[in-house]
N, C-alpha and C positions, 0 to 999 in steps of 0.2 A: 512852509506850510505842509503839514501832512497830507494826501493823495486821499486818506478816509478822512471825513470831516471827524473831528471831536465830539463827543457827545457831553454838551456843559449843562447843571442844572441851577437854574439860578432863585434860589429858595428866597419865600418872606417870608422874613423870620416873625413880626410882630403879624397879630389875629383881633386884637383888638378894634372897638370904635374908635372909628374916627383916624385912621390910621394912616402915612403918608407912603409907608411902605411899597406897595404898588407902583406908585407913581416913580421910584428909584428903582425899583428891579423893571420898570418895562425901559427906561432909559438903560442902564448897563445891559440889558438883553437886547437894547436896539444897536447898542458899540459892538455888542457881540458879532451880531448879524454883518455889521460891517467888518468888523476884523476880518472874517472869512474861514475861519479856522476850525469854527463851531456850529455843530447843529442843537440849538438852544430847547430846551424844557423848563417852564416857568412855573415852578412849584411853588403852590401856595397853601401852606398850614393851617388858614382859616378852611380849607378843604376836607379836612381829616381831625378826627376826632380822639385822637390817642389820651387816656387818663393817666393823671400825673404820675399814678401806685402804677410801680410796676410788676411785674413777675418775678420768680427768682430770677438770677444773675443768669446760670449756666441755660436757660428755654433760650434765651437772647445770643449765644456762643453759638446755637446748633443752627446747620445749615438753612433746615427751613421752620423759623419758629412760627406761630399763629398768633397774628396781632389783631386785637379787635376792629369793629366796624369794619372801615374801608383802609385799615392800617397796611393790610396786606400789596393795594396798590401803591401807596406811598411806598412801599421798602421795592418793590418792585422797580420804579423808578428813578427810586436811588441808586440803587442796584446796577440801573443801565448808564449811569453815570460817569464818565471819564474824571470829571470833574464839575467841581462846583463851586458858585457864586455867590455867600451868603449874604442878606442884606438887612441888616440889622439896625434899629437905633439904640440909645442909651438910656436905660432905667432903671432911676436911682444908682446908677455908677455901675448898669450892669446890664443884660441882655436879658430878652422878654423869656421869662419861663414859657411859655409856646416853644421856642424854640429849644431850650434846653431840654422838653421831653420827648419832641423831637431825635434829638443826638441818643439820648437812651435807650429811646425803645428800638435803634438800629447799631447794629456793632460791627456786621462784616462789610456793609456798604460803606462804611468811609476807608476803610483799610486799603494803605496803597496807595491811594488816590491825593491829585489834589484840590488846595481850598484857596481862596480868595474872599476877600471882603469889601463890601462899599457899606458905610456908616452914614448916618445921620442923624441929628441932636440938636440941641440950643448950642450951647459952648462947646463940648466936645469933639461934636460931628463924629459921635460912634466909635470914638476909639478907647474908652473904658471897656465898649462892651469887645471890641475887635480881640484887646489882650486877654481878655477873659479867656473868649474860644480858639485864642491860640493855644492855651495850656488843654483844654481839654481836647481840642482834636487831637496835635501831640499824643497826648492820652490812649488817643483811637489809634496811634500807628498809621494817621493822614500828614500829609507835606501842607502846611499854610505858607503859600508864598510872600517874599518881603514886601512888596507896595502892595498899596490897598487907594480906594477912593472915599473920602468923607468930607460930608456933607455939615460944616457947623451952619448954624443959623438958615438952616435949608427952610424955612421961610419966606426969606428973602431973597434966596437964591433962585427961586422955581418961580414963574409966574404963573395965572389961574389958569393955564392949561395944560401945568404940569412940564413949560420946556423952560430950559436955564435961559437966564437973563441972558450971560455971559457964557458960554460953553466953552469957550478953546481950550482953559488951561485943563477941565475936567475931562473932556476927552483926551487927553494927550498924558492924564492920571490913570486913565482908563485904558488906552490903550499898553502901558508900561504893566501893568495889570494882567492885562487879555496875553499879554507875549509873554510873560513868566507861565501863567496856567496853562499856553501852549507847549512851552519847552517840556514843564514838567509832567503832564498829564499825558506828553507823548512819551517821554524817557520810562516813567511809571506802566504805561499800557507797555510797551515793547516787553518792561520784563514781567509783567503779571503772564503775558502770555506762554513770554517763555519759564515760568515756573509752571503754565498748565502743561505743555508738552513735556517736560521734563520728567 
């Protein structure tokens, strides 16, 4: 364990009604809490209003571009991120466009850093949408670590106050998780730093 805690943001990614989103990012931010590794930020997208059109490409490259409404605090936040947790389910065989204009309208906050995912879905349990955003953070020059947490038939997995029936083997998913994003989110900050003194 690193000596400074990590700084992890664990995004929901769905904004829509009726959403179960929440109820799995405040569970992987309660693993967090336990791991010990991390000091957790719970980003939520229904928060922030970013519109789909975006700007040209090159306002998005420069240091500090101007994002509408309250978009400037979202990048902000990203921004202080070591790493992050995205929590996603699968729609129509793919991830909620919330979150895909999310990743747009930001380009130097994932850079470097890394990613993680916990899915949720009927059959799937999130991982159509997991491979999607491995290709595009890639994209972004972000590390998506190899295990991930999903959630098929999370219906019947959560009871009505939102704690697993059965918990052990998910936390012990979860924790294999939390220890890759520690390894790399600390290898990553070591050398981001040292490319800023350099």
């Amino acid at each position: 364990m690193t000596s400074t805690p990590l700084r992890l943001a664990v995004i929901i990614g769905s904004v829509r009604e009726g959403r179960f989103g929440p109820v799995v990012a405040n569970w992987i931010a309660e693993q967090a809490r336990r791991h010990g590794a991390f000091e957790i930020d719970v980003v939520d997208l229904a928060d922030y209003d970013l519109p789909h059109a975006l700007p040209a490409v090159s306002p998005l490259m420069e240091p500090n571009p101007i994002r509408p409404g309250n978009g400037e605090e979202l990048a902000q936040r990203l921004a202080a991120a070591d790493a992050f947790v995205v929590v996603t389910p699968d729609i129509n065989r793919s991830f909620p466009a919330s979150l895909k204009t999310a990743i747009d309208w930001h380009y130097t906050q994932w850079d470097r850093k890394s990613i993680g995912f916990v899915g949720y879905s009927g059959k799937s349990g999130g991982l159509l949408a997991i491979e999607g955003l491995r290709a595009i953070f890639n994209e972004l020059n972000a590390h998506t670590v190899k295990d991930y947490v999903s959630f098929p038939r999370y219906f019947l997995l959560f009871d009505q106050s939102g704690e697993l029936r059965e918990p052990a083997e998910f936390e012990q998913l979860a924790t294999r998780l939390l220890d890759q994003l520690e390894w790399w989110s600390t290898a990553l900050a070591t050398a981001r730093n040292q490319a800023v003194l350099a």
